[in-house]
N, C-alpha and C positions, 0 to 999 in steps of 0.2 A: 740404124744404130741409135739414130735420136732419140724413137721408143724406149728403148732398152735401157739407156742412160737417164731418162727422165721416169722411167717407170721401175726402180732397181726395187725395191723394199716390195711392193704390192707382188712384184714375178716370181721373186726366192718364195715370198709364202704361197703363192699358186702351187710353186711348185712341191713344195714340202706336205700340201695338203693333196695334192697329187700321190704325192709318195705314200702317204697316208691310207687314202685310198686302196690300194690297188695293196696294201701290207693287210688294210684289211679282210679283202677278198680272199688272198693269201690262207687267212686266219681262217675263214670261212670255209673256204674249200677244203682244207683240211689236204692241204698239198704235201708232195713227202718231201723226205730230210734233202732229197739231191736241189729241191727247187729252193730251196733256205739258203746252199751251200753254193749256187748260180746268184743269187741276190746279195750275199756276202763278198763275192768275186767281182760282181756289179761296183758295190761299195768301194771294194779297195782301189780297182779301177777306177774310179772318178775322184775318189778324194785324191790319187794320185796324180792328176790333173789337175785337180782344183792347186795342190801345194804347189807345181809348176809356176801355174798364174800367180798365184801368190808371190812368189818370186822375181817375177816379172813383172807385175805392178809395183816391186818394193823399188828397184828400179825409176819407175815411172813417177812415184812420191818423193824419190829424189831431187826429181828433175821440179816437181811442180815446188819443193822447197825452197828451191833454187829461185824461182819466180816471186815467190813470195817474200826472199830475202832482198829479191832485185828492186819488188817496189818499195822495201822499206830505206833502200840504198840513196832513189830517185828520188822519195820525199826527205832524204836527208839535205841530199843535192839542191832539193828547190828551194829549203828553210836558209841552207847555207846563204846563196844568191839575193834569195829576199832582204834577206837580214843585212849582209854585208851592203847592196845597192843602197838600201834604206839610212843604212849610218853615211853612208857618202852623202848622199845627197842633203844629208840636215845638218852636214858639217862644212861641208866643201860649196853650197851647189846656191845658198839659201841668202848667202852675202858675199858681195866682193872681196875678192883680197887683198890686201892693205897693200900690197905691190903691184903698180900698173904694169910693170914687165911680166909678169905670171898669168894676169886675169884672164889674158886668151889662152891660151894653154890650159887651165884651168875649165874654161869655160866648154871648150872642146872635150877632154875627161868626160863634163858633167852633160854635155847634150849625145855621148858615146852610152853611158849608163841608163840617162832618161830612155832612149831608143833600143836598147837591151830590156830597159825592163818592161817596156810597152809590148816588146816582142811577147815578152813569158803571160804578159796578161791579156794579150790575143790566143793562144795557144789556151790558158784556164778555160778557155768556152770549148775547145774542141773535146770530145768524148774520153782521151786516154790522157790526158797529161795532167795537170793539178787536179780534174775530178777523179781520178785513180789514186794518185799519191797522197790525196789527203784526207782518204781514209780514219776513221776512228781506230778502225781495227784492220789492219791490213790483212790481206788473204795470209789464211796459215796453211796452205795445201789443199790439195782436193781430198777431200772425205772418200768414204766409202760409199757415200749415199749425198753424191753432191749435189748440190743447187742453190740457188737462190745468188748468193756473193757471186762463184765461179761464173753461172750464167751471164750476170749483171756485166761482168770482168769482158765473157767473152763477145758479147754483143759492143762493148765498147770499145772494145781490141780492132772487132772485125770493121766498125765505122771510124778508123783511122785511116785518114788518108793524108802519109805525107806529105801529098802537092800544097796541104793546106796548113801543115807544120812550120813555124816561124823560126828559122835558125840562120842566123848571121856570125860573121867573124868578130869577134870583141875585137879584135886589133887591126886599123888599116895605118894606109900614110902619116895621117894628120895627129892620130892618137899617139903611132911612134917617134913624130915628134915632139907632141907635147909632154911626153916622158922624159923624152933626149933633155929634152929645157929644161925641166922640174928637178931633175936629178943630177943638174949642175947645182945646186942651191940647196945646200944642208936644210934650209929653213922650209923648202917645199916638197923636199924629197920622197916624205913620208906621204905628200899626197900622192906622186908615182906609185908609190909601194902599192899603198891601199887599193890603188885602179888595178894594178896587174892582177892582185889579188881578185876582184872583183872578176876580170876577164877571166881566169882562172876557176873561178866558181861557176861564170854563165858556162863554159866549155864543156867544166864535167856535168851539170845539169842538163844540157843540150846529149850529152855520150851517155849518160847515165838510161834517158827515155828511151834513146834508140835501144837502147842494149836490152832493156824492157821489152820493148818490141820483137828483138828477136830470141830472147827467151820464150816468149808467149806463140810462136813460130815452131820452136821446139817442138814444144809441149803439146799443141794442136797436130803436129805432123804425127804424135803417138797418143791418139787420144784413142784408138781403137784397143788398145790394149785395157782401157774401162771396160771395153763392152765385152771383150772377151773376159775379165773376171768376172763379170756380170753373168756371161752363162756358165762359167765353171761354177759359180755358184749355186746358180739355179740346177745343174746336174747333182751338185753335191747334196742339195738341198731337197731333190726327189730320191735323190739312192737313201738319205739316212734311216727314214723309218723302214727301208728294208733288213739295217745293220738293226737295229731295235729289236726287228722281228727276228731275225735269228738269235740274237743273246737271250731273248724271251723260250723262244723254243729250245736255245740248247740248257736250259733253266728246266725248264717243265718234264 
């Protein structure tokens, strides 16, 4: 089926000049009206096939939509995380704070974020995660005639391996303490907010990837249904200069 999917465009015209062919002979032979009238029955038969698959790949465009909307979801997710960590840390993280009662509490916050974000930028090396998301132009579905992106997409899909995915809990003991603290104290309270927020962000970027993953799971599990409009095509594509040839004859 790999054939068939990397070779789409050069097999329909094989085939079409196939059809070509044998419409010619057709001409030549000087064949009677019943064989016109079998290659018009030929026609409607495959194109009625061909509309099938058509419909079932619209289907199948749906789903790879879906995928395409997914990664523009995950690099929303990782801009969120980036951004928000990044303001923490140049706020909260860069100088002590003018109350010795909060410092450590504080302090814990900012070594929970630093180690969140060191997670996401071990993860930028692996093949599916920030080098997918941060795309110029995210996958806009699979074409008719795909390659090059999707391929690109599914070679890095297929070289993901979880065990080597970095995903931690933004919230243990020590962080729920240091909230408990902060959020006694109108004056630091705004720095809880901003953390939760922040753990809130790693969370969905961490659920956002997976769910990426298993859209692209989907999608692989029905990717035969390419190849099959691939040869309804290529049928359609050999029966047409048959239909040709009969409107031609029923003309003359």
């Amino acid at each position: 089926m790999g054939f068939i999917n990397d070779h789409q465009l050069p097999l329909i015209l094989l085939c079409f000049l196939a059809g070509s062919v044998f419409t010619a002979f057709l001409f030549r032979s000087h064949v009677q009206q019943r064989a016109w009238k079998i290659a018009d029955l030929v026609w409607i038969c495959l194109g009625g096939i061909g509309a099938l698959t058509a419909v079932i790949a619209g289907v199948y465009a749906e789903d790879s939509s879906r995928l395409s909307r997914q990664i523009d979801i995950a690099y929303s997710a990782t801009r969120t995380f980036d951004r928000d960590a990044a303001r923490f840390r140049l706020a909260h993280c860069e100088v002590e704070h003018p109350a010795p009662a909060f410092r450590a509490a504080i302090r814990d916050l900012c070594d929970k974020v630093e180690f969140l974000s060191a997670s996401t930028a071990g993860n930028a090396e692996l093949p599916l995660f920030l080098a997918v998301t941060e795309r110029a132009a995210p996958l806009q579905g699979l074409n008719l005639f795909f390659g090059g992106e999707e391929d690109g997409m599914e070679d890095e899909i297929a070289r993901f391996d979880e065990a080597e995915f970095l995903a931690f809990e933004p919230r243990d003991a020590r962080t729920d303490t240091a909230v408990a603290l902060l959020r006694q104290a109108p004056s630091v309270a705004g720095i809880a907010a901003e953390f939760q927020v922040i753990a809130g962000s790693y969370e969905d970027l961490i659920g956002e990837v997976m769910h990426l993953r298993d859209e692209w799971d989907v999608l692989e599990a029905n990717s035969a249904i390419l190849t099959l409009q691939v040869l309804a095509l290529c049928l359609v594509a050999f029966a047409a200069p048959f239909r040709l040839g009969k409107s031609i004859v029923d003309l003359m």
